[in-house]
C-alpha positions as CSV (number, residue, x, y, z in Angstrom):
1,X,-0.5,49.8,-34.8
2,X,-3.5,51.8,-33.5
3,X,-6.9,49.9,-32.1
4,X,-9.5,52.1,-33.0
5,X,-13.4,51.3,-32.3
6,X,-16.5,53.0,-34.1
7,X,-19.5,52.8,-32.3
8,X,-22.9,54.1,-33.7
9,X,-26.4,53.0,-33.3
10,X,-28.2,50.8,-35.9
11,X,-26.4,49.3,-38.8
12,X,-29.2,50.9,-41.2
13,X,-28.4,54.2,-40.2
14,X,-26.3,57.6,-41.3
15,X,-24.8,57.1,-37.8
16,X,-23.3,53.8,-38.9
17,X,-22.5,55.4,-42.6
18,X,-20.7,58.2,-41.2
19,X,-18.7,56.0,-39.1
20,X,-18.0,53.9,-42.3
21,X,-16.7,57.0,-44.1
22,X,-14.1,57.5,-41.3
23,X,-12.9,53.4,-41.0
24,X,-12.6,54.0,-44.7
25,X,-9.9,56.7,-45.3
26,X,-8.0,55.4,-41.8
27,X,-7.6,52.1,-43.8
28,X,-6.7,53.5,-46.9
29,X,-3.8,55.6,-44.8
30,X,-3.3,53.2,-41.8
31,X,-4.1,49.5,-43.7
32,X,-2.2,48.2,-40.4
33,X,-4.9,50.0,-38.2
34,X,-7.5,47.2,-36.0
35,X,-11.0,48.0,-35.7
36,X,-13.6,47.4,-33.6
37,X,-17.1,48.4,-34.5
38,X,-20.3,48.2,-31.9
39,X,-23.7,49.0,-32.7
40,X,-24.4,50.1,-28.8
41,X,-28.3,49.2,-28.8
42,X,-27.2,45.6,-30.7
43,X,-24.5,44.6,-28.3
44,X,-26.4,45.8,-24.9
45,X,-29.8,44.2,-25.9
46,X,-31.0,42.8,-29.3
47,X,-34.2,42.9,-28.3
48,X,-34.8,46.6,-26.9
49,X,-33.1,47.6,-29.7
50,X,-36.2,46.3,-32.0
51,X,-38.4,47.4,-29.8
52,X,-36.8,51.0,-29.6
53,X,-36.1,51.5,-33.7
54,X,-40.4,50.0,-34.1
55,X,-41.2,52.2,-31.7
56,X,-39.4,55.4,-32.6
57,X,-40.8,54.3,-36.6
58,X,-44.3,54.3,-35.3
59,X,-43.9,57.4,-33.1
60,X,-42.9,59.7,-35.6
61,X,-45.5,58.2,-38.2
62,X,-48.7,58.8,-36.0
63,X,-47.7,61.5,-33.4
64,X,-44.5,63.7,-34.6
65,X,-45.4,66.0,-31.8
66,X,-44.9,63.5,-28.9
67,X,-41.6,63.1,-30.8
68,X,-41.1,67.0,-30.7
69,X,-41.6,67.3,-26.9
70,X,-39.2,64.3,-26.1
71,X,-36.4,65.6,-27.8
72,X,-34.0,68.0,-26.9
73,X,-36.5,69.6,-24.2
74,X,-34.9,70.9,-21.0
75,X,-37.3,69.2,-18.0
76,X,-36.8,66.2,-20.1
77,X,-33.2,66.3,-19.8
78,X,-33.1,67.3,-16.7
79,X,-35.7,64.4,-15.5
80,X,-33.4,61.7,-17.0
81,X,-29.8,62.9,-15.6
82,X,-29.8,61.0,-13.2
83,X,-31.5,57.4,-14.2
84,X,-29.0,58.2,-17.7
85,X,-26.0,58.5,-15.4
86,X,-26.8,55.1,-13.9
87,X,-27.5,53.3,-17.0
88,X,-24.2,54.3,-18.8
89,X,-22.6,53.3,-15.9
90,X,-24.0,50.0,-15.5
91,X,-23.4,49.6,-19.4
92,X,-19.7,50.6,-19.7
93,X,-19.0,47.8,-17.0
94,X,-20.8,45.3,-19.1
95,X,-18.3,46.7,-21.4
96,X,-15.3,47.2,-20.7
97,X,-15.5,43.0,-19.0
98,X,-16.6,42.0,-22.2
99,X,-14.6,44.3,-24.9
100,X,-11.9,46.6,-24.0
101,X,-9.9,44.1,-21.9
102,X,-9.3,42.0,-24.9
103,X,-9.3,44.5,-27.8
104,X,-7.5,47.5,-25.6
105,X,-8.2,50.1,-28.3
106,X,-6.0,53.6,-28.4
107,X,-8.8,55.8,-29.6
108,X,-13.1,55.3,-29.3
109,X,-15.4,57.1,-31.9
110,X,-18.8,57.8,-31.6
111,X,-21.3,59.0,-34.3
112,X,-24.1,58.6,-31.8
113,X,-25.0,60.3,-28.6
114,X,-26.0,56.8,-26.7
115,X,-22.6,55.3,-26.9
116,X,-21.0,58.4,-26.6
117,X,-22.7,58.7,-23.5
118,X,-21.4,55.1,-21.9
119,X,-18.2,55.7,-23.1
120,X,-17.9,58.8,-21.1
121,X,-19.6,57.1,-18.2
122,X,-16.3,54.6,-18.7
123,X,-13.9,57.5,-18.4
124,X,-15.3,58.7,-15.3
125,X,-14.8,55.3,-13.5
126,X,-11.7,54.1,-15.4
127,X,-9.6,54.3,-18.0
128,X,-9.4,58.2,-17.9
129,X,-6.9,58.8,-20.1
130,X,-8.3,56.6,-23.4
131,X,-9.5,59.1,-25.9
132,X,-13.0,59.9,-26.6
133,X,-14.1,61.5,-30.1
134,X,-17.5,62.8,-30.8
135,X,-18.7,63.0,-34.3
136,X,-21.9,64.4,-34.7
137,X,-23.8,63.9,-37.9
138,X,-26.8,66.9,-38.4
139,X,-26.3,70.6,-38.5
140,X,-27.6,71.4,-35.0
141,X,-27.2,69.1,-32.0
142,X,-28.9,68.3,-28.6
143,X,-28.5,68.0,-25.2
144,X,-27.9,64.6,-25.2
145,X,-24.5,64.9,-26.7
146,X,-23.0,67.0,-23.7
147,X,-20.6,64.7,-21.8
148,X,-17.6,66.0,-19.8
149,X,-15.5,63.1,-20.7
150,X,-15.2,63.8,-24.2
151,X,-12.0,64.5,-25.7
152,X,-12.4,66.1,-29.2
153,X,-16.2,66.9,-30.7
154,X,-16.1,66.8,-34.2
155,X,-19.2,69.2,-35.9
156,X,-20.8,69.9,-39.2
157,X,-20.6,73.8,-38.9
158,X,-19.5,77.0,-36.9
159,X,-23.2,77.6,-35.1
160,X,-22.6,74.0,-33.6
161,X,-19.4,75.1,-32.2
162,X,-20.5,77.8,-30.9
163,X,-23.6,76.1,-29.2
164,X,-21.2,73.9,-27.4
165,X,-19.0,76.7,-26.3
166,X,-22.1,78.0,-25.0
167,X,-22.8,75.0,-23.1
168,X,-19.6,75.1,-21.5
169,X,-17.5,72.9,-23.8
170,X,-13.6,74.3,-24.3
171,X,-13.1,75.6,-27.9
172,X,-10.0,73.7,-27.9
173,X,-11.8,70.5,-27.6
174,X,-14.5,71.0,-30.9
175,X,-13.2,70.5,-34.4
176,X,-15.3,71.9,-37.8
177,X,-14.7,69.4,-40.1
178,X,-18.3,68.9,-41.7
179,X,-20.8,65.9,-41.5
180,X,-18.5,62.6,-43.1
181,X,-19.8,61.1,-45.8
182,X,-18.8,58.2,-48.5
183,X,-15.2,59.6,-50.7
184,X,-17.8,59.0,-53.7
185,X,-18.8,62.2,-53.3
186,X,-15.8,64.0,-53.5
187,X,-15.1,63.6,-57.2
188,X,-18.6,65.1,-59.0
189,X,-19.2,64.4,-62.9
190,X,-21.0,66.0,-65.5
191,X,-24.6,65.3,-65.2
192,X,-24.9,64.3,-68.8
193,X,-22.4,61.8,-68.2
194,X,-23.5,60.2,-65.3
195,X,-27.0,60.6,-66.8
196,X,-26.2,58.4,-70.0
197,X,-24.7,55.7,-67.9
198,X,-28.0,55.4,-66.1
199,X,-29.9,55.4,-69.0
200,X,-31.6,58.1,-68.3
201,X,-32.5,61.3,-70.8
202,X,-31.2,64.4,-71.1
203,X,-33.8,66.3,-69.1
204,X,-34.0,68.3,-65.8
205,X,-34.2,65.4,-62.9
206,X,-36.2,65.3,-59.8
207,X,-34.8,62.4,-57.2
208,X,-37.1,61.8,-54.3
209,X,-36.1,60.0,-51.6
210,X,-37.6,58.9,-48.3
211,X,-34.6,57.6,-45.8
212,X,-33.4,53.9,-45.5
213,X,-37.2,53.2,-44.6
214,X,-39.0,55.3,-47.6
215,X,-40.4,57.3,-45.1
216,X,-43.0,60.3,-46.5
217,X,-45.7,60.9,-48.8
218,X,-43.9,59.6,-52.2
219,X,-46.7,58.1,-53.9
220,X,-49.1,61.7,-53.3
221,X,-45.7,63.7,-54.3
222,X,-45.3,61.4,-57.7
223,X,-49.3,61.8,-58.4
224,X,-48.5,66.0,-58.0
225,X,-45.6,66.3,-60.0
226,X,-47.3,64.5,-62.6
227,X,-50.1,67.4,-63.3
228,X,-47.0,69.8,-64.0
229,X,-47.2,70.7,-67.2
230,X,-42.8,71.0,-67.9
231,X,-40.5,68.6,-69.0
232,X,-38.6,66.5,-66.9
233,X,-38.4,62.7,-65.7
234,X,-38.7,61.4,-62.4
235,X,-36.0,58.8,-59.9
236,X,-37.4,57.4,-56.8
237,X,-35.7,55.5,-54.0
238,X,-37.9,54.0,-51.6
239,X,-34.7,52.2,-49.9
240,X,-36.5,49.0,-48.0
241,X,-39.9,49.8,-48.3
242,X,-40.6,46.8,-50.6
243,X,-44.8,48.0,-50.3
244,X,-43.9,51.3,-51.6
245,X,-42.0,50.2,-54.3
246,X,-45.1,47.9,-55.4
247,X,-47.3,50.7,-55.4
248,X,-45.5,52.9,-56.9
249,X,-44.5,50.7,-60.1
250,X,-48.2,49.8,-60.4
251,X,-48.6,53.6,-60.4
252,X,-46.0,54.5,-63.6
253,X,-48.7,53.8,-66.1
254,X,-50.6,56.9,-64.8
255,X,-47.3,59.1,-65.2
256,X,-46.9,61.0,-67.9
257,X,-43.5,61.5,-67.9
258,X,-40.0,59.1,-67.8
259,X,-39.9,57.5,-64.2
260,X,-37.1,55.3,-62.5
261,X,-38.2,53.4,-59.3
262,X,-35.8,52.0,-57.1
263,X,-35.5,50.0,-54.1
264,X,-32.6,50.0,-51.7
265,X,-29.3,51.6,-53.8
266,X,-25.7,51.3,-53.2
267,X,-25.0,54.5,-55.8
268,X,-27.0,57.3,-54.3
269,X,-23.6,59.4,-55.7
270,X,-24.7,58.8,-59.2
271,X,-28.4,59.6,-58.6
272,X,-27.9,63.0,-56.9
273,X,-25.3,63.8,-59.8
274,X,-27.6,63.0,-62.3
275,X,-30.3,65.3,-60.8
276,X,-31.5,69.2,-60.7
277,X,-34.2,69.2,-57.3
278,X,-33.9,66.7,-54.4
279,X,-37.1,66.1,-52.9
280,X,-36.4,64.1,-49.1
281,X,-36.0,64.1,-45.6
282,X,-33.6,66.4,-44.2
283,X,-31.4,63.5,-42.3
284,X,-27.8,64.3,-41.9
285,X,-26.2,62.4,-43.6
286,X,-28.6,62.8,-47.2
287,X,-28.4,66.4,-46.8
288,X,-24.5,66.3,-46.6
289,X,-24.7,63.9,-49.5
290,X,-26.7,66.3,-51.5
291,X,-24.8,69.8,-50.6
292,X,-21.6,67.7,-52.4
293,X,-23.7,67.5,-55.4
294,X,-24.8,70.7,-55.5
295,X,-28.1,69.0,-55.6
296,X,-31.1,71.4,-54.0
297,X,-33.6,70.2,-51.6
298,X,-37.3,70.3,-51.4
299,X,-38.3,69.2,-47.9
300,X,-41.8,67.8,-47.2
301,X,-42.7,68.7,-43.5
302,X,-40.0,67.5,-41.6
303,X,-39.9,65.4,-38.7
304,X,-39.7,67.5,-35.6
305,X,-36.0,67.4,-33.8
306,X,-33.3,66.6,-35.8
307,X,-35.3,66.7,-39.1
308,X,-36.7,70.0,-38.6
309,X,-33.2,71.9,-37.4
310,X,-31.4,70.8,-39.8
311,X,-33.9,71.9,-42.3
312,X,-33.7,75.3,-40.6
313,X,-30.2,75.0,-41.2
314,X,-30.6,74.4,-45.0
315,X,-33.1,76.9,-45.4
316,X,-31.2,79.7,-43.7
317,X,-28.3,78.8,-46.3
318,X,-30.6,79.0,-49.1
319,X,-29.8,75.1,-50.0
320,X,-33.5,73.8,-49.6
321,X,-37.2,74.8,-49.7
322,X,-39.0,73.5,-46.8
323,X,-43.0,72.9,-47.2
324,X,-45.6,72.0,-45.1
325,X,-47.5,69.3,-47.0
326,X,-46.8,66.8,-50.5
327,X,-49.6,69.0,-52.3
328,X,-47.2,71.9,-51.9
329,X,-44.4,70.0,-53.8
330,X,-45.9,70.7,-57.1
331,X,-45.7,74.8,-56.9
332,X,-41.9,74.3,-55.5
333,X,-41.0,72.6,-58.5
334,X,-42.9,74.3,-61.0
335,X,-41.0,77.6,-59.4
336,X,-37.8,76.2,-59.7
337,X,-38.3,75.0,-62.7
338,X,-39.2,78.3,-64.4
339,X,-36.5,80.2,-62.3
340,X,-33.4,78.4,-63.4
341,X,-31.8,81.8,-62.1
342,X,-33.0,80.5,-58.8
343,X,-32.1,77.3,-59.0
344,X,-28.7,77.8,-60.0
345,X,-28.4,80.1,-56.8
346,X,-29.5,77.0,-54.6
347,X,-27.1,74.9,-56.7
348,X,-24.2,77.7,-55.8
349,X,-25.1,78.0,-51.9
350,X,-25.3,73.8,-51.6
351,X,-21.8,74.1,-52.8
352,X,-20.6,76.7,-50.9
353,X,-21.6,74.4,-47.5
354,X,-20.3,71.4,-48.7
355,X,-17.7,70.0,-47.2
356,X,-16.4,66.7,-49.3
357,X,-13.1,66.2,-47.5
358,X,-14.8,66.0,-44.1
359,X,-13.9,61.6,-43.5
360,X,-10.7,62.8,-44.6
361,X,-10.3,66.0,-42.0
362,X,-11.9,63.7,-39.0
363,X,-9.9,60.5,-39.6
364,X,-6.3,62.8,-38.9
365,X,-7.9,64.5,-35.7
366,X,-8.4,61.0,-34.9
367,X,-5.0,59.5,-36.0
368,X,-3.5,62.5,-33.8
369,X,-4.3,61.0,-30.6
């Protein structure tokens, strides 16, 4: 019987639904399998990790750029080395006393550079030989991932692998399997079906989204869309912002067109089946969501770091449009719109970089050690 443990940051997270992915094809094969999962910022400290999610919510609200200059900068990385080393050091004795005495696992995944990083810090002082697997969950990655300790990286594309085999990682030591998301969206069904079980009409569908958080300008995007002068009926998911979703319901008697609002969804599957244009943030795991579906993205001035490269990413693939503010949206759409040709190309290339089976691919590199 294997002992395997995830361990991501925040629960509400594509970090923690990546993991989730994995655990869930392992049980399906393995039902005998233990796990063990740790949200690292929970378990170390409850209360920094409030302080650091409100903090990093606020920073990239107000000042984005601060955000841009923190992340994945060089002098930063090299300023914080040392005092990183430390920390994970003193963490993986916290837990190895608390955790891996009693559960003893065979294998340790991480879908988060934090843990990975006091995992490795674990291996360098002990336990050597337990394996250490890396699954990253955007379409570029950072500094912050690199770790010497680390048995297997698993990555969402070739240009990541190559980037780590630029930064001195082994080739043997990096997988492709993709960015693992939910087995829901492996099996895709007609969009008229899925449409009538939603009760929705028969008309070209714009989803927007805003992250777990309904982070963006949804409420100036809905007011844009609704001076377009086609067709088509409107979903929104403002996940846990409650606020949002009062505003916005107050707001459907000004829209001229059919409107859904939801709150926070368990069958995002069905809503990007049922849709032609995806307007959200470019998070990892959303965008791998969405690329299953075929489902095109219209980005809204993405947050800088992860947000922004993986939006590079899409663009580059002709998957996504990215503009620079909500009053742009409307023009996107309208385009799209009257250039199914166009659309259908999107539709084609978000295909083309799918990569469904990827939970499946990562959960037998993991079995394999």
């Amino acid at each position: 019987m294997k002992r395997i443990i995830f361990s991501y940051v925040s629960t509400n997270s594509g970090h923690k639904i990546a993991a989730d992915a994995v655990k869930d094809v392992l049980q399906q094969k393995s039902p005998e399998t233990s796990f063990l999962e740790i949200d690292a910022l929970g378990y170390f400290s409850p209360v920094v990790k409030g302080i650091i999610l409100t903090s990093y919510l606020e920073l990239i609200k107000s000042d984005p750029h601060v955000w841009e200059y923190l992340y994945d900068n060089p002098k930063i990385v090299n300023l914080t080395t040392k005092l990183k080393e430390i920390l994970n050091t003193l963490k993986s004795k916290r837990l190895k006393k608390k955790i891996l005495n009693g559960f003893q696992p065979d294998v340790v995944v991480c879908t988060h550079a934090f843990p990975c990083g006091v995992f490795s810090a674990l291996k360098k002082t002990s336990m050597n030989n337990l394996p250490l697997i890396a699954i990253t969950t955007d379409f570029d990655i950072h500094a912050y991932w690199l770790y010497e300790n680390v048995s297997c990286y698993l990555v969402a594309n070739s240009e990541i692998a190559d980037k780590l085999i630029h930064y001195g990682i082994s080739a043997k030591n990096i997988e492709v399997t993709g960015i693992p998301i939910s087995g829901k969206f492996s099996n895709i069904e007609d969009k008229l079906v899925v449409r009538n079980r939603l009760g929705l009409e028969d008309l070209p569908t714009i989803l927007i989204m805003g992250g777990n958080y309904g982070i963006g300008s949804m409420e100036k995007i809905v007011t844009y869309l609704n001076l377009l002068p086609q067709l088509f009926q409107i979903i929104v998911v403002t996940g846990r912002n409650k606020g949002l979703k009062q505003r916005l319901e107050r707001l459907t008697k000004q829209i001229k067109r059919p409107m859904k609002i939801y709150g926070f969804v368990h069958n995002v599957h069905e809503l990007m089946q049922a849709s032609d244009i995806l307007i959200s943030k470019p998070g990892g795991l959303t965008s791998a969501e969405s690329l299953c579906c075929g489902l095109p993205m219209i980005i809204v001035n993405p947050i800088p770091g992860q947000e922004y490269r993986n939006s590079k990413y899409l663009v580059k693939h002709n998957a996504a449009i990215r503009v620079s503010h909500a009053n742009e949206v409307d023009d996107a759409v309208n385009d799209l719109l009257r250039k199914p040709k166009i659309l259908k190309r999107m539709q084609s290339s978000a295909l083309c970089l799918a990569k469904p089976d990827a939970a499946a691919m990562a959960g037998e590199i993991i079995m394999s050690f």
